[in-house]
C-alpha positions as CSV (number, residue, x, y, z in Angstrom):
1,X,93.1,101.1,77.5
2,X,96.4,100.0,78.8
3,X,96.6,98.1,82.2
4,X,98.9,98.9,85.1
5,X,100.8,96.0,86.3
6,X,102.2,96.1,89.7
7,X,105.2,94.3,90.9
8,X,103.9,91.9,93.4
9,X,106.3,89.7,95.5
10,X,106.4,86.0,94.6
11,X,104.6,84.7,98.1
12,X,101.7,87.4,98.1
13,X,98.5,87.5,96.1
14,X,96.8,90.6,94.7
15,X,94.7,91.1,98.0
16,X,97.2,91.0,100.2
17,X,98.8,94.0,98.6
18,X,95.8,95.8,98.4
19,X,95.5,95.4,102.2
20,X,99.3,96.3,102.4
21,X,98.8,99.5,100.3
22,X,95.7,100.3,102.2
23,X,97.8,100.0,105.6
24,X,100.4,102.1,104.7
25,X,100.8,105.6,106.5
26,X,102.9,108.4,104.8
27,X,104.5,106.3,101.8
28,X,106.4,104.0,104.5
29,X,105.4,100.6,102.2
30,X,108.6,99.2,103.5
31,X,107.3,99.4,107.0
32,X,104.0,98.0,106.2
33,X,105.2,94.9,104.8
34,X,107.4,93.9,107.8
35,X,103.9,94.9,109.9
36,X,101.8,92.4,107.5
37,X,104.6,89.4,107.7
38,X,104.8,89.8,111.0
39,X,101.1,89.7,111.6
40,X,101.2,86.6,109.3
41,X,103.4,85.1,111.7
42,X,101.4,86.0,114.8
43,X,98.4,84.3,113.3
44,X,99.7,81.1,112.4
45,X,101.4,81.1,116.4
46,X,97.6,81.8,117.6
47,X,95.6,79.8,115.2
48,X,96.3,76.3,113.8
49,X,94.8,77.4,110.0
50,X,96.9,79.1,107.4
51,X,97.2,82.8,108.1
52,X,95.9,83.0,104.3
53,X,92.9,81.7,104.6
54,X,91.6,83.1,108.2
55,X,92.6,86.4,106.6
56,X,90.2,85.6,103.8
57,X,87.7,84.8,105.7
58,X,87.7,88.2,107.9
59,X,87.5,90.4,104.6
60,X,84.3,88.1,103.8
61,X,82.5,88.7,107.2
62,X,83.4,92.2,107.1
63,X,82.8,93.2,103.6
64,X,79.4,94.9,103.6
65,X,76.5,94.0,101.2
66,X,74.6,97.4,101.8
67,X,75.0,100.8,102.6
68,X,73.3,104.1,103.2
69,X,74.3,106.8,101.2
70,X,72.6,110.7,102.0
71,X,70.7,112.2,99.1
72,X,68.7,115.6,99.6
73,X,65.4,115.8,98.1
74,X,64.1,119.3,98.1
75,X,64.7,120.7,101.7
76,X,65.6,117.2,103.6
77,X,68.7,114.7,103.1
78,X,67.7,111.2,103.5
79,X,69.7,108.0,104.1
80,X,69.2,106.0,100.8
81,X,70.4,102.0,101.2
82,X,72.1,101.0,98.3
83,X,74.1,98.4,97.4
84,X,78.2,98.2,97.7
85,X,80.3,97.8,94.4
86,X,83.0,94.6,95.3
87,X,85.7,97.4,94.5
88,X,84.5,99.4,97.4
89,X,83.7,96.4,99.8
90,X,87.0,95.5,99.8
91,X,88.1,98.9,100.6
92,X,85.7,99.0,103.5
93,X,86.4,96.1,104.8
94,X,90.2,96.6,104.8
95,X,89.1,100.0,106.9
96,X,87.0,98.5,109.3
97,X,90.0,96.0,110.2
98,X,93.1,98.2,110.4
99,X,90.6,100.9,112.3
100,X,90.1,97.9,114.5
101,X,93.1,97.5,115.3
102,X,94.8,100.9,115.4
103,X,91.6,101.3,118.4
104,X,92.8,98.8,120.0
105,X,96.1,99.9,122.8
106,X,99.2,98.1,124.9
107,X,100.9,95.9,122.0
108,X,102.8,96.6,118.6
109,X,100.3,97.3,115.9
110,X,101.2,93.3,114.3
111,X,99.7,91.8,117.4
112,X,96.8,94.4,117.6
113,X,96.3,93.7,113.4
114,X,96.6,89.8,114.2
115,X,94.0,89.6,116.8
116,X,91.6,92.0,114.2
117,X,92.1,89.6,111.9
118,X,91.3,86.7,113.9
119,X,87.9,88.3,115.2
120,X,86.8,89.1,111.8
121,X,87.1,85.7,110.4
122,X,85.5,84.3,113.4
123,X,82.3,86.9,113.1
124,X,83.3,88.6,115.8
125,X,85.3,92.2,117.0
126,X,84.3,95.8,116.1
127,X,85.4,95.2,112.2
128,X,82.3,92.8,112.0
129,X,79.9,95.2,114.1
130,X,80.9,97.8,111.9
131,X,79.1,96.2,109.0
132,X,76.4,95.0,110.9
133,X,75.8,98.5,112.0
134,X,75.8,99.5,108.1
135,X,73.6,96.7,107.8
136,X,71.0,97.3,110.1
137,X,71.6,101.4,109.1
138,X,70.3,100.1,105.6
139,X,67.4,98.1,106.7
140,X,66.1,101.0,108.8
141,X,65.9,103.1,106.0
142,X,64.5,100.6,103.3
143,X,61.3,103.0,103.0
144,X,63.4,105.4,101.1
145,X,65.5,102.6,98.7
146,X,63.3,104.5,95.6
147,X,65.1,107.6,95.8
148,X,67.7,105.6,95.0
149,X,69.7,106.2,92.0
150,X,69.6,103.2,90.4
């Protein structure tokens, strides 16, 4: 099977794109990637690390390990945990940060998407309570982790 290649520009990495793709509203990719250099920008004024690597960091401490998926046995639906492909974690945790910030109101959406960011890859903000929510959703309902699937 053939691979798609995407263009990517010569100072951003696969991820970054991803997150740029996964920002986007209405096909406005343009727009997104002035939003993502200038959150870039806002991190480096707020933090003294590379903007790269606290980015990094968030997507780790909000990618979720487990999740709860619904699955109806006879007449009832139960909440079975189950474990998160990496494919999918990264599209959760890309969620959970731009839903973060779009939640958050009074300042342009880099500054609200720069201080997401920042949270995240210090454990904290709603990005990271997001998962631990999912986590803590998933523990509850370890009794029913044999109807699972696999």
């Amino acid at each position: 099977m053939k691979k798609i290649t995407r263009f990517i520009p010569e100072n951003s990495t696969e991820l970054h794109e991803r997150f740029i793709r996964t920002m986007m509203l209405q096909g406005k990719k343009s727009i997104a990637r002035k939003i993502w250099k200038n959150t870039l920008i806002e991190i480096a004024k707020k933090s003294s690390k590379n903007p790269e690597v606290v980015f990094d960091r968030a997507v780790e401490n909000t990618k979720p390990v487990m999740e709860v998926r619904p699955k109806r046995v006879g007449g009832a639906v139960y909440q079975v945990p189950m474990e998160v492909k990496p494919h999918r974690q990264l599209s959760l945790a890309f969620k959970w940060i731009i839903g973060a910030a779009r939640g958050m109101k009074g300042a342009p959406i880099f500054k609200r998407l720069a201080s997401a960011i920042l949270e995240a890859s210090d454990g904290q903000g709603p990005a990271v309570k997001k998962r631990e929510d999912v986590h803590r959703m998933a523990q509850a309902n370890k009794a029913f982790a044999h109807l699972s699937k696999y």
